[in-house]
Residue, then its C-alpha position, 0 to 999 in steps of 0.5 A: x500500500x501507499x506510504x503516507x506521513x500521516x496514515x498507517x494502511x495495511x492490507x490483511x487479506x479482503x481487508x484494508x486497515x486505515x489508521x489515522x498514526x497523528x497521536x501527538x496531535x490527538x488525530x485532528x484532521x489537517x488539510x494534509x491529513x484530510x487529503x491523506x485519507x481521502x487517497x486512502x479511501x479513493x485507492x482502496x475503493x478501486x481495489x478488490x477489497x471487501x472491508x474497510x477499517x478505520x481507526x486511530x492511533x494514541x488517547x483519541x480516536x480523533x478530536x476533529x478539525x485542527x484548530x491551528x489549520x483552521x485560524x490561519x485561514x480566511x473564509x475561502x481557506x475555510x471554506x475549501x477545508x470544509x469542502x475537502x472534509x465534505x469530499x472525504x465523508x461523502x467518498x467513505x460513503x461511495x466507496x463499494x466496500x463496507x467500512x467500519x470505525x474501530x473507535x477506541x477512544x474520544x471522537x469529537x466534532x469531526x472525528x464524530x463526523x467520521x465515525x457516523x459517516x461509517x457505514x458501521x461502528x464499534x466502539x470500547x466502552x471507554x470511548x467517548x463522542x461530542x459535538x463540542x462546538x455548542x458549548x464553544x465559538x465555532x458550532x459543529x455545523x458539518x459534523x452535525x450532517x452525518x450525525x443527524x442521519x444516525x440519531x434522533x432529532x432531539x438526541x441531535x439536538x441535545x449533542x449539538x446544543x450541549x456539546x457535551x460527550x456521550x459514553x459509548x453505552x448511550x452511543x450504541x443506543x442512540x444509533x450512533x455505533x452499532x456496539x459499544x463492548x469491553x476495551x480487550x474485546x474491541x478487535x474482535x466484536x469489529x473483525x465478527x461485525x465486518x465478517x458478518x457485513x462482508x460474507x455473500x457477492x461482492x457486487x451485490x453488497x457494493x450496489x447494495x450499500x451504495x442503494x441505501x445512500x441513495x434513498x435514504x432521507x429522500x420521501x418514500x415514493x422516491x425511495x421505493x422507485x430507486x430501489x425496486x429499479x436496482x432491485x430488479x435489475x440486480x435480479x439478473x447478476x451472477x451473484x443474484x442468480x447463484x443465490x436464489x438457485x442455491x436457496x432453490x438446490x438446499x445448498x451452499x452459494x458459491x459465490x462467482x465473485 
Protein backbone atom coordinates (compact mmCIF):
# COMPACT_ATOMS: atom_id res chain seq x y z
CA UNK A 1 0.00 0.00 0.00
CA UNK A 2 0.75 3.77 -0.20
CA UNK A 3 3.09 5.43 2.01
CA UNK A 4 1.69 8.04 3.89
CA UNK A 5 3.08 10.79 6.50
CA UNK A 6 0.36 10.64 8.33
CA UNK A 7 -1.85 7.23 7.94
CA UNK A 8 -0.57 3.81 8.66
CA UNK A 9 -2.66 1.42 5.76
CA UNK A 10 -2.23 -2.33 5.87
CA UNK A 11 -3.99 -4.84 3.94
CA UNK A 12 -4.70 -8.09 5.70
CA UNK A 13 -6.37 -10.48 3.31
CA UNK A 14 -10.12 -9.00 1.94
CA UNK A 15 -9.47 -6.45 4.40
CA UNK A 16 -7.84 -2.86 4.25
CA UNK A 17 -6.99 -1.49 7.60
CA UNK A 18 -6.56 2.79 7.87
CA UNK A 19 -5.47 4.17 10.86
CA UNK A 20 -5.04 7.72 11.27
CA UNK A 21 -0.85 7.45 13.32
CA UNK A 22 -1.03 11.75 14.23
CA UNK A 23 -1.46 10.56 18.35
CA UNK A 24 0.76 13.95 19.48
CA UNK A 25 -1.99 15.74 17.90
CA UNK A 26 -4.97 13.58 19.01
CA UNK A 27 -5.58 12.64 15.08
CA UNK A 28 -7.32 16.09 14.07
CA UNK A 29 -7.68 16.25 10.77
CA UNK A 30 -5.41 18.66 8.57
CA UNK A 31 -5.75 19.65 5.26
CA UNK A 32 -2.92 17.13 4.59
CA UNK A 33 -4.37 14.92 6.83
CA UNK A 34 -7.78 15.08 5.22
CA UNK A 35 -6.01 14.65 2.00
CA UNK A 36 -4.41 11.68 3.02
CA UNK A 37 -7.36 9.79 3.91
CA UNK A 38 -9.24 10.69 1.18
CA UNK A 39 -6.30 8.99 -1.14
CA UNK A 40 -6.91 6.26 1.19
CA UNK A 41 -10.23 5.92 0.85
CA UNK A 42 -10.29 6.50 -3.29
CA UNK A 43 -7.37 3.82 -3.53
CA UNK A 44 -8.75 1.21 -1.56
CA UNK A 45 -12.14 1.60 -3.08
CA UNK A 46 -10.86 0.83 -6.62
CA UNK A 47 -9.22 -2.34 -5.29
CA UNK A 48 -10.74 -5.84 -4.70
CA UNK A 49 -11.00 -5.49 -1.15
CA UNK A 50 -14.15 -6.13 0.56
CA UNK A 51 -13.63 -4.22 4.12
CA UNK A 52 -12.50 -1.10 5.22
CA UNK A 53 -11.49 -0.34 8.92
CA UNK A 54 -10.97 2.67 10.11
CA UNK A 55 -9.17 3.69 13.37
CA UNK A 56 -6.55 5.74 15.13
CA UNK A 57 -3.88 5.92 16.98
CA UNK A 58 -2.87 7.29 20.90
CA UNK A 59 -5.71 8.76 23.64
CA UNK A 60 -8.36 9.83 20.68
CA UNK A 61 -9.84 8.09 18.14
CA UNK A 62 -9.86 11.77 16.57
CA UNK A 63 -10.77 15.24 18.04
CA UNK A 64 -11.64 16.58 14.94
CA UNK A 65 -10.75 19.55 12.95
CA UNK A 66 -7.28 21.06 13.91
CA UNK A 67 -7.69 24.45 15.20
CA UNK A 68 -4.05 25.60 14.06
CA UNK A 69 -5.09 24.94 10.40
CA UNK A 70 -8.18 26.41 10.92
CA UNK A 71 -7.32 30.13 12.35
CA UNK A 72 -4.59 30.89 9.63
CA UNK A 73 -7.22 30.65 7.09
CA UNK A 74 -9.65 33.34 5.50
CA UNK A 75 -13.35 32.46 4.89
CA UNK A 76 -12.36 30.96 1.07
CA UNK A 77 -9.46 28.73 3.14
CA UNK A 78 -12.03 27.61 5.18
CA UNK A 79 -14.34 27.02 3.20
CA UNK A 80 -12.43 24.70 0.83
CA UNK A 81 -11.12 22.95 4.13
CA UNK A 82 -14.77 22.16 4.74
CA UNK A 83 -15.49 21.26 1.13
CA UNK A 84 -12.46 18.72 1.32
CA UNK A 85 -13.59 17.05 4.61
CA UNK A 86 -17.06 17.06 2.92
CA UNK A 87 -15.46 15.07 -0.25
CA UNK A 88 -13.94 12.52 2.24
CA UNK A 89 -17.10 11.89 4.03
CA UNK A 90 -19.08 11.57 1.10
CA UNK A 91 -16.34 9.34 -0.66
CA UNK A 92 -16.46 6.86 2.69
CA UNK A 93 -19.92 6.70 1.94
CA UNK A 94 -19.47 5.90 -2.13
CA UNK A 95 -16.61 3.74 -1.94
CA UNK A 96 -18.06 -0.19 -2.72
CA UNK A 97 -16.71 -1.82 0.36
CA UNK A 98 -18.06 -1.95 3.93
CA UNK A 99 -16.37 0.46 6.13
CA UNK A 100 -16.38 0.12 9.87
CA UNK A 101 -14.70 2.56 12.55
CA UNK A 102 -12.97 0.96 15.36
CA UNK A 103 -13.36 3.60 17.60
CA UNK A 104 -11.37 3.13 20.82
CA UNK A 105 -11.30 6.19 22.47
CA UNK A 106 -12.63 10.08 22.30
CA UNK A 107 -14.10 11.04 18.79
CA UNK A 108 -15.32 14.87 18.83
CA UNK A 109 -16.57 17.32 16.17
CA UNK A 110 -15.41 15.86 13.21
CA UNK A 111 -13.80 12.78 14.31
CA UNK A 112 -17.55 12.15 15.20
CA UNK A 113 -18.00 13.04 11.98
CA UNK A 114 -16.36 10.19 10.87
CA UNK A 115 -17.18 7.69 12.94
CA UNK A 116 -21.08 8.32 11.78
CA UNK A 117 -20.41 8.55 8.41
CA UNK A 118 -19.09 4.91 8.51
CA UNK A 119 -21.25 2.52 7.45
CA UNK A 120 -20.54 0.57 10.70
CA UNK A 121 -19.35 1.46 14.36
CA UNK A 122 -17.84 -0.24 17.34
CA UNK A 123 -16.83 1.47 19.82
CA UNK A 124 -14.73 0.45 23.56
CA UNK A 125 -16.77 1.38 26.46
CA UNK A 126 -14.38 3.66 27.32
CA UNK A 127 -14.74 5.51 24.45
CA UNK A 128 -16.09 9.00 24.46
CA UNK A 129 -18.38 11.32 21.44
CA UNK A 130 -19.15 15.12 21.19
CA UNK A 131 -20.30 17.59 19.10
CA UNK A 132 -18.49 20.37 21.32
CA UNK A 133 -18.66 23.33 19.47
CA UNK A 134 -22.21 24.07 21.12
CA UNK A 135 -20.58 24.87 24.36
CA UNK A 136 -17.66 26.76 22.17
CA UNK A 137 -17.44 29.58 19.31
CA UNK A 138 -17.31 27.52 16.42
CA UNK A 139 -20.61 25.36 16.18
CA UNK A 140 -20.23 21.94 14.86
CA UNK A 141 -22.23 22.61 11.66
CA UNK A 142 -20.83 19.66 9.20
CA UNK A 143 -20.15 17.04 11.87
CA UNK A 144 -23.83 17.52 12.54
CA UNK A 145 -24.68 16.31 8.90
CA UNK A 146 -23.95 12.67 9.31
CA UNK A 147 -24.66 12.66 12.64
CA UNK A 148 -28.44 13.54 12.08
CA UNK A 149 -28.58 10.62 9.82
CA UNK A 150 -27.79 8.30 13.00
CA UNK A 151 -29.94 9.65 15.64
CA UNK A 152 -32.80 11.28 16.53
CA UNK A 153 -33.56 14.56 16.09
CA UNK A 154 -33.97 15.54 19.78
CA UNK A 155 -30.79 13.46 20.77
CA UNK A 156 -29.36 15.78 17.87
CA UNK A 157 -30.44 18.30 19.43
CA UNK A 158 -29.23 17.77 22.64
CA UNK A 159 -25.24 16.70 21.43
CA UNK A 160 -25.01 19.70 19.25
CA UNK A 161 -26.62 22.34 21.58
CA UNK A 162 -24.69 20.88 24.58
CA UNK A 163 -21.62 19.97 23.48
CA UNK A 164 -21.43 17.60 25.99
CA UNK A 165 -19.98 13.95 25.38
CA UNK A 166 -21.81 10.84 25.44
CA UNK A 167 -20.38 7.37 26.70
CA UNK A 168 -20.28 4.68 24.46
CA UNK A 169 -23.09 2.83 26.04
CA UNK A 170 -25.58 5.62 25.10
CA UNK A 171 -23.78 5.86 21.68
CA UNK A 172 -24.69 2.33 20.92
CA UNK A 173 -28.36 3.08 22.00
CA UNK A 174 -28.69 6.47 20.24
CA UNK A 175 -27.84 4.67 16.89
CA UNK A 176 -24.51 6.45 16.76
CA UNK A 177 -22.28 2.93 16.66
CA UNK A 178 -23.53 -0.33 16.40
CA UNK A 179 -21.99 -1.77 19.88
CA UNK A 180 -20.08 -0.41 22.42
CA UNK A 181 -18.09 -3.67 24.01
CA UNK A 182 -15.32 -4.16 26.93
CA UNK A 183 -12.00 -2.25 25.53
CA UNK A 184 -9.96 -6.16 25.28
CA UNK A 185 -12.60 -7.35 23.04
CA UNK A 186 -12.69 -4.43 20.58
CA UNK A 187 -10.54 -6.02 17.71
CA UNK A 188 -12.51 -8.96 17.91
CA UNK A 189 -16.52 -7.70 18.07
CA UNK A 190 -15.23 -5.47 14.67
CA UNK A 191 -13.34 -8.01 12.96
CA UNK A 192 -17.03 -10.57 13.93
CA UNK A 193 -19.10 -7.44 12.88
CA UNK A 194 -17.13 -6.88 9.34
CA UNK A 195 -17.08 -10.88 8.76
CA UNK A 196 -21.00 -10.73 9.32
CA UNK A 197 -21.35 -7.48 6.80
CA UNK A 198 -18.95 -8.70 4.17
CA UNK A 199 -19.97 -12.63 3.76
CA UNK A 200 -22.00 -13.12 0.15
CA UNK A 201 -21.46 -11.13 -3.73
CA UNK A 202 -19.07 -8.68 -3.51
CA UNK A 203 -21.13 -6.74 -6.35
CA UNK A 204 -24.21 -7.43 -4.75
CA UNK A 205 -23.11 -5.98 -1.45
CA UNK A 206 -21.35 -2.92 -3.11
CA UNK A 207 -24.83 -1.79 -5.17
CA UNK A 208 -26.33 -2.79 -2.23
CA UNK A 209 -24.55 -0.22 0.18
CA UNK A 210 -24.45 2.19 -2.48
CA UNK A 211 -28.65 1.95 -2.90
CA UNK A 212 -29.09 2.58 0.57
CA UNK A 213 -27.23 6.10 0.47
CA UNK A 214 -29.14 6.96 -2.44
CA UNK A 215 -32.92 6.57 -0.92
CA UNK A 216 -32.19 7.38 2.29
CA UNK A 217 -33.67 10.82 3.64
CA UNK A 218 -35.41 11.01 0.20
CA UNK A 219 -39.60 10.77 0.55
CA UNK A 220 -40.84 7.47 0.21
CA UNK A 221 -42.42 7.35 -3.13
CA UNK A 222 -38.70 8.10 -4.46
CA UNK A 223 -37.18 5.82 -2.31
CA UNK A 224 -39.16 2.91 -3.45
CA UNK A 225 -38.96 3.95 -7.49
CA UNK A 226 -34.69 3.78 -6.76
CA UNK A 227 -34.85 0.58 -5.15
CA UNK A 228 -37.49 -1.51 -6.99
CA UNK A 229 -35.21 -0.06 -10.15
CA UNK A 230 -31.99 -1.61 -8.88
CA UNK A 231 -33.61 -4.41 -7.04
CA UNK A 232 -34.73 -5.54 -10.33
CA UNK A 233 -32.19 -5.12 -12.30
CA UNK A 234 -29.73 -6.76 -9.91
CA UNK A 235 -32.14 -9.55 -10.10
CA UNK A 236 -30.33 -10.77 -13.11
CA UNK A 237 -26.35 -10.60 -11.88
CA UNK A 238 -24.38 -13.74 -11.21
CA UNK A 239 -24.49 -13.27 -7.76
CA UNK A 240 -28.23 -12.73 -7.54
CA UNK A 241 -28.82 -15.66 -9.87
CA UNK A 242 -26.42 -18.06 -7.76
CA UNK A 243 -28.07 -17.28 -4.58
CA UNK A 244 -31.55 -17.62 -5.16
CA UNK A 245 -30.60 -21.11 -7.16
CA UNK A 246 -28.58 -22.12 -4.03
CA UNK A 247 -31.69 -21.13 -1.91
CA UNK A 248 -33.98 -23.20 -4.62
CA UNK A 249 -30.99 -26.59 -4.70
CA UNK A 250 -30.77 -26.55 -0.24
CA UNK A 251 -27.32 -25.97 -0.99
CA UNK A 252 -24.36 -23.63 -0.11
CA UNK A 253 -23.90 -20.34 -2.82
CA UNK A 254 -20.79 -20.45 -4.45
CA UNK A 255 -20.20 -17.11 -4.95
CA UNK A 256 -18.74 -16.22 -8.60
CA UNK A 257 -17.45 -13.08 -7.24
Amino acid sequence: MTDYEHLLVKQEGDTVRITMNRPERRNTLTEAHLRELLDAFETTGRSDATGIVLAGEGKAFSAGHDFSDVAARDLAGVRDLLQLCTRLMRTIESVPQVVIARVHAIATAAGCQLVASCDLAVAAESALFALPGGKGGWFCHTPAVPVARNIGRKRLMEMALTGDTIDAATAAEWGLVNYAVPDDQLDARVDDLLARATRGSRFGKAVGKQTLYAQLDRPEADAYAIATEVMASLSQSPGAKEGMAAFLEKRKPVWPD
